[in-house]
C-alpha positions in Angstrom: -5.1 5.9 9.8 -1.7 6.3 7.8 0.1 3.7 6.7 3.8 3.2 6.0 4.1 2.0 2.4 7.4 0.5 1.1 8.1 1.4 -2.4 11.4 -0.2 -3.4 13.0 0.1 -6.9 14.3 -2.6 -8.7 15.8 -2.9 -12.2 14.6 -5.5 -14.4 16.8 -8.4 -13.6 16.3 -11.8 -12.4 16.8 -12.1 -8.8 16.3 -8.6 -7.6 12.7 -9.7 -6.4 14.0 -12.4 -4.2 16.4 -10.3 -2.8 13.8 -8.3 -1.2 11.5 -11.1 -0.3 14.3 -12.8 1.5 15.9 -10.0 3.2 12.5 -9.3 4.8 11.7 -13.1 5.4 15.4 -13.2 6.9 14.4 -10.5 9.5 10.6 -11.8 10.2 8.9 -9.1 8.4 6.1 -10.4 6.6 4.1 -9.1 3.5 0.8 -8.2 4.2 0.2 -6.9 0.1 2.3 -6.0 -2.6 2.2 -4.3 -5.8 4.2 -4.5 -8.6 4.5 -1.4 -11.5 7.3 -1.5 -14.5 9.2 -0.3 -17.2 11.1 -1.5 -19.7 14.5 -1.3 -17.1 13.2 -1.2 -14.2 10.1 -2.1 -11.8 8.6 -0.2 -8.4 7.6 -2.6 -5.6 5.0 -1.3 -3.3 4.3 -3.1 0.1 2.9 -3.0 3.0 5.1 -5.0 5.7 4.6 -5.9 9.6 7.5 -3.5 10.2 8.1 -0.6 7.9 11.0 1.1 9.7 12.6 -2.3 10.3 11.9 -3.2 6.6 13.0 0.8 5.6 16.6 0.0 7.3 17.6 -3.1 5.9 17.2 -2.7 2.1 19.0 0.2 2.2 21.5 -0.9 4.2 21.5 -4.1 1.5 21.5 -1.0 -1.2 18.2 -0.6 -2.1 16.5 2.3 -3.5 13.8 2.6 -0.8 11.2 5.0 0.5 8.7 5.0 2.9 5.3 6.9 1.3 2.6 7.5 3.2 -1.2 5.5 2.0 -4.1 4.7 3.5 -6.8 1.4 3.8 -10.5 1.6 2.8 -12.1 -1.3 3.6 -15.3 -1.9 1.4 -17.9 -4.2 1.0 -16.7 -6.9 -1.8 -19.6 -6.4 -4.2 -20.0 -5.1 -7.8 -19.7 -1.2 -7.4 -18.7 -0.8 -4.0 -15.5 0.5 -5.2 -16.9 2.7 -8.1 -19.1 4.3 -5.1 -16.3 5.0 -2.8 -14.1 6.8 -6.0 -17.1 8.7 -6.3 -17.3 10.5 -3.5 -13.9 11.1 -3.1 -13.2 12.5 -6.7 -16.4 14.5 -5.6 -14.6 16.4 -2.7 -11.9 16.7 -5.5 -9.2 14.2 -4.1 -6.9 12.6 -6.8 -6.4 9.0 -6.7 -2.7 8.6 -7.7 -2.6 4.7 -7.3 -4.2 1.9 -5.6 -3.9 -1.9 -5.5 -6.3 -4.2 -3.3 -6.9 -7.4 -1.9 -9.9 -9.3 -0.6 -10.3 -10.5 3.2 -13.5 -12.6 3.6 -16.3 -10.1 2.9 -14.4 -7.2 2.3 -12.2 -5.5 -0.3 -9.2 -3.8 1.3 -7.8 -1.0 -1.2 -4.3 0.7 -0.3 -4.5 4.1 -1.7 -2.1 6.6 -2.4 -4.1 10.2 -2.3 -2.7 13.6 -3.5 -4.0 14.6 -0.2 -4.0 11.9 2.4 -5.3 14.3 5.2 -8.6 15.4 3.1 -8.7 12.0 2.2 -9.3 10.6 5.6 -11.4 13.6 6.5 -13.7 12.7 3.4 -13.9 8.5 4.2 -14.7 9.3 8.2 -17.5 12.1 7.2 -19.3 9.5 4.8 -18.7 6.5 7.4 -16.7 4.6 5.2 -14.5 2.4 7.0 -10.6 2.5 7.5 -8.1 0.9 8.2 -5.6 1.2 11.1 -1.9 0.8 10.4 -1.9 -1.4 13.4 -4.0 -4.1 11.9 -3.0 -3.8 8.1 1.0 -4.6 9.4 -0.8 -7.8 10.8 -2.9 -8.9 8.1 
């Protein structure tokens, strides 16, 4: 149910995106989501990519300030509060929600999240039968 996220940081400077996105398109490694954060001097690009350990290697080989972070992938039904119910219950069993980004895959809203405690996390979404995510099948999305 963990998922290798890619968190690169990049200053703020034209190009410095590309040079990601290619050096992953170079190696076959495709994007599966992506989140972007910044500052005033630099940015933190989050991704989740067919081959983490692959991806891990060659930006920092290319330089990169790279880590891998572990995350995880609640999959929810894409209605008005579905979300807001989900945050619920975990901020009931007292998990922090540090960040999250989502996309949409027909029906359902996928939500990469990072927890303060990932374990308890998962223990909390399998008890109230929400549905996860395998690594497996978010790397091929």
């Amino acid at each position: 149910m963990i998922i290798k996220q890619l968190s690169v940081f990049l200053e703020n400077k034209s190009g410095r995106l590309t040079e990601v996105t290619k050096t992953l398109g170079d190696l076959d490694i495709n994007i599966s989501a992506l989140s972007i954060a910044d500052t005033a001097e630099y940015g933190i690009l989050r991704m989740i990519v067919t081959d983490p350990d692959k991806a891990f290697a060659a930006l920092k080989e290319r330089d990169f300030s790279v880590s891998l972070t572990e995350v995880l992938c609640l999959a929810t039904p894409h209605t008005p509060g579905a979300l807001a119910r989900a945050l619920e219950i975990l901020s009931k069993d007292g998990i922090s929600v540090e960040y999250m980004y989502a996309f949409e895959v027909g029906q359902k809203a996928l939500v990469i999240i990072k927890a303060d405690d990932i374990h308890k996390a998962i223990d909390t979404i399998t008890a109230h039968k929400m549905e996860l995510i395998e690594a497996s099948d978010i790397y091929q999305i």
